[in-house]
C-alpha positions as CSV (number, residue, x, y, z in Angstrom):
1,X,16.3,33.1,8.1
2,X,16.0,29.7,7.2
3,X,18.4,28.3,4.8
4,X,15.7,27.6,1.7
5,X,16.5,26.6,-1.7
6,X,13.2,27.8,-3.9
7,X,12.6,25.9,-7.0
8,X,13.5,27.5,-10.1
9,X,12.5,24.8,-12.2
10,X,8.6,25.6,-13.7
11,X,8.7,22.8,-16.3
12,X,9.6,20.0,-13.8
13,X,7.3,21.7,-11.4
14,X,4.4,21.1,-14.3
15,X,5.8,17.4,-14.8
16,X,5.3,16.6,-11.1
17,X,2.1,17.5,-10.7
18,X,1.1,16.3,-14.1
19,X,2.3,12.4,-12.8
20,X,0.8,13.0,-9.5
21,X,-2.9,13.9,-10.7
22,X,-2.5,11.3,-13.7
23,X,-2.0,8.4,-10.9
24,X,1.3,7.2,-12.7
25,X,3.1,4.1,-11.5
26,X,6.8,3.3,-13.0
27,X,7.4,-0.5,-12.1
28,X,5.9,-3.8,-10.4
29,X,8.3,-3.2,-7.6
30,X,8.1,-0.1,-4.9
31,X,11.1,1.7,-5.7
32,X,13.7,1.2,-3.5
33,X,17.4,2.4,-3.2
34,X,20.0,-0.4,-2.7
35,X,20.8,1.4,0.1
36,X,17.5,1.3,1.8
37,X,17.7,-1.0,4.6
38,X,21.2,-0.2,5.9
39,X,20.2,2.5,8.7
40,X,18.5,0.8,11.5
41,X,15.0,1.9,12.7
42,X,16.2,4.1,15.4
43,X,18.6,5.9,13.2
44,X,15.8,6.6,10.7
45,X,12.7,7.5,13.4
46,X,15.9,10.3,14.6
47,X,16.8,11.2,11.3
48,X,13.4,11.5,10.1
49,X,12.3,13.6,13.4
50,X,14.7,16.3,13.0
51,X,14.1,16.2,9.1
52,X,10.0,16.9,10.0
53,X,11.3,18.7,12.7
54,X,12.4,21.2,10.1
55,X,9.6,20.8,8.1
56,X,7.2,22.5,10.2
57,X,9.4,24.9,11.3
58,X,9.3,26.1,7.8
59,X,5.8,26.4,7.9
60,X,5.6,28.3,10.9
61,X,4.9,26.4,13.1
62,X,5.9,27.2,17.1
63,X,7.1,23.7,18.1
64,X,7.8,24.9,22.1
65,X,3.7,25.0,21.9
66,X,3.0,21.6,24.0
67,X,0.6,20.0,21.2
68,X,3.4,20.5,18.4
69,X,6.2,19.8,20.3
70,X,6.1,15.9,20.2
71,X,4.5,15.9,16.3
72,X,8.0,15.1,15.0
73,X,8.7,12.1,16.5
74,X,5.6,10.9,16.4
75,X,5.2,11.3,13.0
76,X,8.5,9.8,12.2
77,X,7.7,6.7,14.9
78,X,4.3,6.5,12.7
79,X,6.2,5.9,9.3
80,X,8.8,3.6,10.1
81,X,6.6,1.4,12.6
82,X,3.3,2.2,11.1
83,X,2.4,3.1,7.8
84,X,5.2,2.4,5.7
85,X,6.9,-0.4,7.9
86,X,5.9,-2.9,4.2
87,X,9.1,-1.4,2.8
88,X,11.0,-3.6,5.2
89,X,11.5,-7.1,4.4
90,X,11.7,-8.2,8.1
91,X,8.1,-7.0,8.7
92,X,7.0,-9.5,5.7
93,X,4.6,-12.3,7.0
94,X,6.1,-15.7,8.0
95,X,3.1,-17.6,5.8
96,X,2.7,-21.7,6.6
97,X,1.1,-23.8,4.2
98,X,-1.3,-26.6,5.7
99,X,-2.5,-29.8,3.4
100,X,-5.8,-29.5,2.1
101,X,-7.4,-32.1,3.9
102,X,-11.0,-31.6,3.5
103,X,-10.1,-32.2,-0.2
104,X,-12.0,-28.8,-1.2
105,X,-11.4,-28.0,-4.9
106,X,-13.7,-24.4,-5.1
107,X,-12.2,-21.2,-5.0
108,X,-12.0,-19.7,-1.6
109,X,-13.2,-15.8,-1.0
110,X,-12.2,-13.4,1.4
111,X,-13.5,-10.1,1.5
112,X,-13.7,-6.9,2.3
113,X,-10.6,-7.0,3.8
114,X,-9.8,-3.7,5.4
115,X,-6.7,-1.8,3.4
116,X,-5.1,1.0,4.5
117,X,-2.6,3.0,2.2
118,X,-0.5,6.0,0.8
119,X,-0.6,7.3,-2.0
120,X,3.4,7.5,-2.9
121,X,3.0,11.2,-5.1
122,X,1.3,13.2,-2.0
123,X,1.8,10.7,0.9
124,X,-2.0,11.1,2.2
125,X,-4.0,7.8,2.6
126,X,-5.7,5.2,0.5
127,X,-8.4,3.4,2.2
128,X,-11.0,1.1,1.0
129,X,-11.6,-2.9,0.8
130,X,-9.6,-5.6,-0.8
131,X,-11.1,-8.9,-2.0
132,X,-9.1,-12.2,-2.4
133,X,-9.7,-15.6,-3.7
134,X,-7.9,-18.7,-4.4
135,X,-8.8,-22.3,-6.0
136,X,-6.5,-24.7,-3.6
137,X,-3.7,-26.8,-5.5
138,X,-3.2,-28.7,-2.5
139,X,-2.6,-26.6,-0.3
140,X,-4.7,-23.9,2.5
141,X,-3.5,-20.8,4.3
142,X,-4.6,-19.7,7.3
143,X,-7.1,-17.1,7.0
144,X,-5.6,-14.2,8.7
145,X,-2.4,-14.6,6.6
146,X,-4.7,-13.0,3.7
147,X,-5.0,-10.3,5.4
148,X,-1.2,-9.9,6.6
149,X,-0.5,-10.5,2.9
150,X,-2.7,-7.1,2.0
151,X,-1.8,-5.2,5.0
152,X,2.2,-6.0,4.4
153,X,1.8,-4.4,0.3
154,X,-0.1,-1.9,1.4
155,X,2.0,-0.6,4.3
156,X,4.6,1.2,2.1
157,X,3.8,4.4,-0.6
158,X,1.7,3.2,-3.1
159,X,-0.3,3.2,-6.1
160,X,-2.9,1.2,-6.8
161,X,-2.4,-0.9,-9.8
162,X,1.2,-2.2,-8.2
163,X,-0.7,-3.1,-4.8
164,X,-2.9,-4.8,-6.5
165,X,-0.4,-6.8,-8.5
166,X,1.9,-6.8,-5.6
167,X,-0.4,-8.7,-3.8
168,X,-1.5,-11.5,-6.4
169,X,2.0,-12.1,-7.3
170,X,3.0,-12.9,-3.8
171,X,-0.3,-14.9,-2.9
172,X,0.5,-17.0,-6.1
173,X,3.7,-17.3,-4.8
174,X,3.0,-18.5,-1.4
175,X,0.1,-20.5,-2.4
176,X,1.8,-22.4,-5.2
177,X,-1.0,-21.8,-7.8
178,X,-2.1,-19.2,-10.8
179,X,-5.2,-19.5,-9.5
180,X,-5.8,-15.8,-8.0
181,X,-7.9,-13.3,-7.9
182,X,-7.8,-10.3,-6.4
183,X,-9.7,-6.8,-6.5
184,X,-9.1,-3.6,-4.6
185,X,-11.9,-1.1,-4.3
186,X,-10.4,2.4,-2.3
187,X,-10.8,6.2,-1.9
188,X,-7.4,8.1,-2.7
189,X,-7.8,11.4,-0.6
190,X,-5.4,12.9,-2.9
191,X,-8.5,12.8,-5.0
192,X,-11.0,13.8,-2.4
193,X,-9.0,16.4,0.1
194,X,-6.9,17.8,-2.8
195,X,-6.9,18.8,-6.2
196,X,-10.4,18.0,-8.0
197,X,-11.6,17.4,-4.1
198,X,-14.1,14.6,-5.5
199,X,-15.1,12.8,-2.3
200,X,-17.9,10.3,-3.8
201,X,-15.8,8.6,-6.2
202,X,-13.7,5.4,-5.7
203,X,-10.7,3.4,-7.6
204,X,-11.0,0.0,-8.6
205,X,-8.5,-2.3,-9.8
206,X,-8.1,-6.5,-10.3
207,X,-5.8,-8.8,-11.2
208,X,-6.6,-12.6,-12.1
209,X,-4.6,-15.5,-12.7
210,X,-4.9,-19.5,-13.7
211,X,-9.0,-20.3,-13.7
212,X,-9.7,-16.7,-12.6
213,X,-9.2,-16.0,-16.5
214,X,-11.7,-18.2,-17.5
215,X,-15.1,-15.8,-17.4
216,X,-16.9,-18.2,-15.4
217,X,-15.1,-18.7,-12.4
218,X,-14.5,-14.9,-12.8
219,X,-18.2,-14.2,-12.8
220,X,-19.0,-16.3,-9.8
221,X,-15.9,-14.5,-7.4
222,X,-17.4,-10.8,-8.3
223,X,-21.4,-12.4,-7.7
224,X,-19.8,-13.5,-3.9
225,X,-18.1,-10.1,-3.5
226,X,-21.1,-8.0,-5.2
């Protein structure tokens, strides 16, 4: 018999899935332990394999079956390397800046940027597109370190509205400038595989800083990415 704790606590049971089907977030920053980053990644990928191990097990699983037999450490590899490897400072993009030499002064789009996500109340994924602009102060990134900047937020649990700020705050960081705008379009399959199971419906979310406030300028970055 497997040593199981049930959960004798109905009104916390109610509270969870109320906050997980009404998309709450609870701070700017991914909530993090102080603790978090003390264990190296081969301590967690072990600890995390025997913790899934155990996982299926109490579900039934028969883990000597050769598919299910590697699933655990795979799975752990996956989150620590993979999907969640944004909660880890270290994996943070190096960004270089480069002077803006052509003198270009007009906002700069990119998008459609591929994102891929988890939602952080059922860990199941968040995919869609993010869109990013910037008006130069002076200064130019290199293209693909947009999408390093999205890929980095968005590889950790998530919710929407704090990737999306996540992600302007540090691109006006790097960049030196308010001038940012950026807007996330994604499916949540804990909408469409779970719950209300609504697969044709998608989350959008934007954040906009400096000139991007200015309804002009905000107007002509959502005609480009229309």
């Amino acid at each position: 018999m497997l040593n199981t704790q049930l959960n004798t606590y109905p009104t916390e049971d109610i509270l969870i899935d109320a906050i997980g089907d009404e998309h709450v977030g609870t701070s700017y920053d991914t909530p993090l332990r102080e603790d978090a980053f003390l264990l190296d990644d081969a301590t967690k990928i072990e600890m995390i394999e025997k913790h899934f191990k155990h996982i299926m097990e109490i579900m039934g699983l028969d883990l000597s079956d050769d598919s299910l037999k590697g699933t655990p450490k795979r799975v752990a590899k996956m989150y620590i390397k993979e999907i969640f490897s944004g909660l880890d400072p270290a994996n943070k993009p190096d960004i270089k800046l480069f002077d803006n030499k052509y003198k270009y002064n007009q906002m700069l789009v990119e998008k459609n940027i591929t994102l891929y996500s988890n939602c952080e109340h059922h860990f199941v994924p968040i995919i869609g597109k993010a869109h990013v602009a910037y008006i130069s102060s002076g200064k130019v990134i290199g293209l693909s370190k947009l999408n390093r900047i999205v890929q980095y937020y968005a590889q950790r649990p998530q919710v929407q509205e704090r990737l999306n700020i996540q992600i302007a705050n540090e691109l006006k960081r790097v960049l030196e400038t308010e001038d940012v705008a950026v807007v996330i379009d994604a499916h949540h399959l804990c909408v469409s595989s779970r719950g209300i199971k609504d697969t044709q419906s998608s989350t959008i979310t934007a954040e906009y800083g400096g000139k991007f406030l200015d309804m002009e300028t905000r107007n002509e970055f959502l005609k480009y990415i229309g």
